[in-house]
Structure formats: C-alpha cells, structure tokens
N, C-alpha and C positions, 0 to 999 in steps of 0.2 A: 702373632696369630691374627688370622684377619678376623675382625667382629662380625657379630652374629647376625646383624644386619644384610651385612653382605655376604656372609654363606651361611643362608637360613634354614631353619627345620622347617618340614613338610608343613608345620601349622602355623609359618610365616604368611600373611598376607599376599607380600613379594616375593613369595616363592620361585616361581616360576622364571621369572626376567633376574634374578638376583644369583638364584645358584646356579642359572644357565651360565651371565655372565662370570660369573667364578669358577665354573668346568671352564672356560672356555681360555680365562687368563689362565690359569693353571696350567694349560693343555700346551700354549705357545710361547709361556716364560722364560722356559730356556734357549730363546733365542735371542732375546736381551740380556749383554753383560759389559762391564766397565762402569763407568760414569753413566750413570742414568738419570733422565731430567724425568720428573713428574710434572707432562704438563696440564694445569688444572689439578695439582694435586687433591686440594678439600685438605681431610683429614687421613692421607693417606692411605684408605683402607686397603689398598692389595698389598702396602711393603715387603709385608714376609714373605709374598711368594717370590719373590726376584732373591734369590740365593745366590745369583752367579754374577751380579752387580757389586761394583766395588766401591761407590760411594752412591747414596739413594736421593736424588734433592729436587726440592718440589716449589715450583712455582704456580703463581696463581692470579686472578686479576681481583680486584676487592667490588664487586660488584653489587647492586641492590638487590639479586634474588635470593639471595641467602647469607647467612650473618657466619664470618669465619672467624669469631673471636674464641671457639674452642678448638682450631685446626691446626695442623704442624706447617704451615706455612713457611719455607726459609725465604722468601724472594716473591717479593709482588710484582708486577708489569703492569704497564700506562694502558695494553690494551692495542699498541700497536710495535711497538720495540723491545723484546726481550736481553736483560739484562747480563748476557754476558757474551764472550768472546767467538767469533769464528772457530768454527770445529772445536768446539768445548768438548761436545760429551758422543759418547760411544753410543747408545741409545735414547731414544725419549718412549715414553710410556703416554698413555694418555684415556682416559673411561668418560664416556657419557659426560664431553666436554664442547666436542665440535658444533652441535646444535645450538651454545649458550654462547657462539661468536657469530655475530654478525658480519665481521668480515674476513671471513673464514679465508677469501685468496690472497691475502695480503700477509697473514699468518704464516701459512704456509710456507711462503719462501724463510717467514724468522727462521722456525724449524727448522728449517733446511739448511741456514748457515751457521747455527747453532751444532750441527751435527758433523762428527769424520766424514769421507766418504766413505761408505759402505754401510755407515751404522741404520741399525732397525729402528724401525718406527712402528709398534703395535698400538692399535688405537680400537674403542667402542665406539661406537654410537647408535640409538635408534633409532627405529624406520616405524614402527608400529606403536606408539604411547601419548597420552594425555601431554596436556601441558603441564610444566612447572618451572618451579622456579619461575615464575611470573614474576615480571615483566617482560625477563629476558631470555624467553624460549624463543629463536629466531626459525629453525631447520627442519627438517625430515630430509634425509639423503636416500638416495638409493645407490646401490651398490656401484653402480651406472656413473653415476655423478660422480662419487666418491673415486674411484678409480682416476676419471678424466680430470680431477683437478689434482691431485696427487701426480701426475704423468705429469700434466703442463707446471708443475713447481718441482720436477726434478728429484722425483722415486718411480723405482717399478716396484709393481707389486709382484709379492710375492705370495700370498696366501687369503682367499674371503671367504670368510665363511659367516655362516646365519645362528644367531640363538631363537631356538623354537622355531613351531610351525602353525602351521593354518590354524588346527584344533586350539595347540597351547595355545596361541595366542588370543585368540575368543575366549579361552577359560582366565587368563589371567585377567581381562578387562574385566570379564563379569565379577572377577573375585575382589577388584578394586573397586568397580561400581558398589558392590554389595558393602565391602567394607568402608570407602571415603565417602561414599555418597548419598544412598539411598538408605541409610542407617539417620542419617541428619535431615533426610526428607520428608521419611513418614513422621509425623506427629505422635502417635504411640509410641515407635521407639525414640524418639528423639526427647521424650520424658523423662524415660526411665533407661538410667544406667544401668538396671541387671539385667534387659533384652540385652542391651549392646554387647554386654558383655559374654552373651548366649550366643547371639549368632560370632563374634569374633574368638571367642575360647572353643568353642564346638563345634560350630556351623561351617564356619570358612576351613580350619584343620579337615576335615569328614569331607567337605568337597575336594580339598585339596588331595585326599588322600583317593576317591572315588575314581577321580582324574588317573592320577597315574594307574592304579587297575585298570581302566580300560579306555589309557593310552596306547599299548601296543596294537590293539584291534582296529584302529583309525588308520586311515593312508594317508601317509606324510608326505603333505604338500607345502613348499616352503614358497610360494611366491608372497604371501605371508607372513613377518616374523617380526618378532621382537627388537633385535639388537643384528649389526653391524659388525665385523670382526674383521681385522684387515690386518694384515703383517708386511713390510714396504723396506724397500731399502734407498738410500740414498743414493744414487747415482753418481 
C-alpha cells in the first residue's frame, strides 16, 4: 500500500502535488514490467503499484539532503556509475529525483545501459516547487529540455504529460506558504501551538476542500504545473 503521505486525504497539506503525482503513476504503471530499477528509490513509496514487475529494486545515492537510515535501499551508487550489468533490467522507474542530480547528462546514458532495448523509463519531476532537500536542489526542467536530453542519450519519448494547472498550482503554494511558513513568521502563532494547530487541522482541510468546489469553474491553463510526467523507451 502506498502511504498516506504520498496518496493523501483532501486535509493533507501536499495534496495537491502528492495525489496528482499518484493518479498519474497509477495511470502509466502498466507500462513498466520485468525487472524494474527504482531509481532514487528513498523509501520506496510507489512499490505496490508496479503489479506487473517481476522483481522491484531500488537504488539510491547517500546524499547530504536527507537522511536514508529509515529507507529500503538495496544498492547505493558513487553518483556517477551505477552498479550493475549492461541490459540488466526491463524498466527503471524514477519520482522527484532528476532535479537532486547535478549531472543529469552523464546519468542518463548509465540508465540507458542499464536497460534492454525497448525497456520503459517513467520518470517525475517538477517544474513549479520551492526548494528542498537543500543543498542539493540542482534543476527545474521543462518539458522542452527534458525531451532533448532524453533523445540525445538514446530514448524516444513516448508520453508528457503535466500534474496540475495554472490555478492548482497557485493554490498549492499558498497552502505551503500558509502551512511551512508563515505559520513560523507571525509571532502570535509561532507562540502558541493551538493556532497552529487551528489553521493546520481546519484551515488548510476547508481551503483545500473550497478548491476543489470551485476548481471545475476555472479554465485550465497548463503552461503552469506542478510535476513533469514522461514515459520514454530505450531505443
């Protein structure tokens, strides 16, 4: 089951960017099966949905933006040489990893001999979000980029698509400002635990929920978004 973090209720924070990205793996899972590499796995969170994969295994770089001493890690990497054989695996999977490599074209070709030919490569990443993982937030791609450097390391693509739009993505900053940030700004709530816990138990749920009522009355404009959605084959 994937955790609730990453397919969250309406009165999650990260609603917005979290259960997008989760319709969205959902939606293009079943095009990944065999041997599948997680790469950047973390802590795994999509596993369950890959059904059609026949062994699941995740690799990762041990990096200083975040601590992976509670992760399913099988296989660590230097950061420029992944640790296994020519045409290993049948797919690689990949979420909200490409932006935390700085040298993303050098990568790409591991991937790529890491993989059959033909095998898929679904990957996240986003276009519209704060920093994190500080230090080592390196990127913002556009869809643009993402394509030309995937072609010049030997995939076509086959599928882009966008999580969120113009509107969502303006509501979900504001719902992160209000929650990570301006909650630890004002001096009054930064006192007292039971605001916080006012605007985050009720406040953030109620807009979150305001939003979607009257989301469908907005024109969706996607030059805008959140998250990155690609599905690529190996050439």
């Amino acid at each position: 089951m994937v955790p609730k973090d990453f397919n969250p209720s309406v009165s999650h924070p990260l609603y917005f960017i979290r259960k997008g990205l989760y319709n969205k793996i959902k939606q293009y899972n079943a095009n990944l099966s065999g041997r599948l590499l997680d790469f950047g796995c973390g802590a795994k969170p999509y596993q369950s949905l890959f059904t059609n994969v026949s062994a699941y295994i995740g690799v990762d770089y041990n990096s200083e933006g975040h601590s992976h001493s509670n992760e399913q890690i099988d296989f660590y990497y230097d950061g420029k040489t992944l640790p296994f054989n020519n045409n290993e695996f049948d797919s690689v999977f990949s979420s909200e990893v490409f932006e935390h490599i700085f040298n993303l074209p050098e990568i790409l070709p591991e991937l790529n001999r890491v993989m059959k030919k033909g095998g898929k490569l679904l990957f996240t990443c986003p276009f519209a979000w704060e920093e994190h993982e500080i230090p080592v937030d390196y990127a913002r791609y556009t869809q643009f980029a993402l394509k030309d450097l995937l072609e010049k390391n030997g995939f076509t693509i086959i599928i882009v698509d966008k999580n969120g739009h113009y509107i969502s993505t303006l509501h979900q900053h504001f719902i992160i400002y209000l929650n990570d940030h301006w909650l630890n700004k004002v001096a009054f709530f930064s006192r007292f635990n039971f605001f916080k816990k006012i605007v985050r138990q009720l406040i953030v749920p109620s807009l979150n929920y305001l939003f979607l009522l009257f989301e469908p009355l907005w024109p969706k404009v996607d030059k805008m978004y959140l998250n990155t959605i690609i599905l690529a084959e190996k050439i």
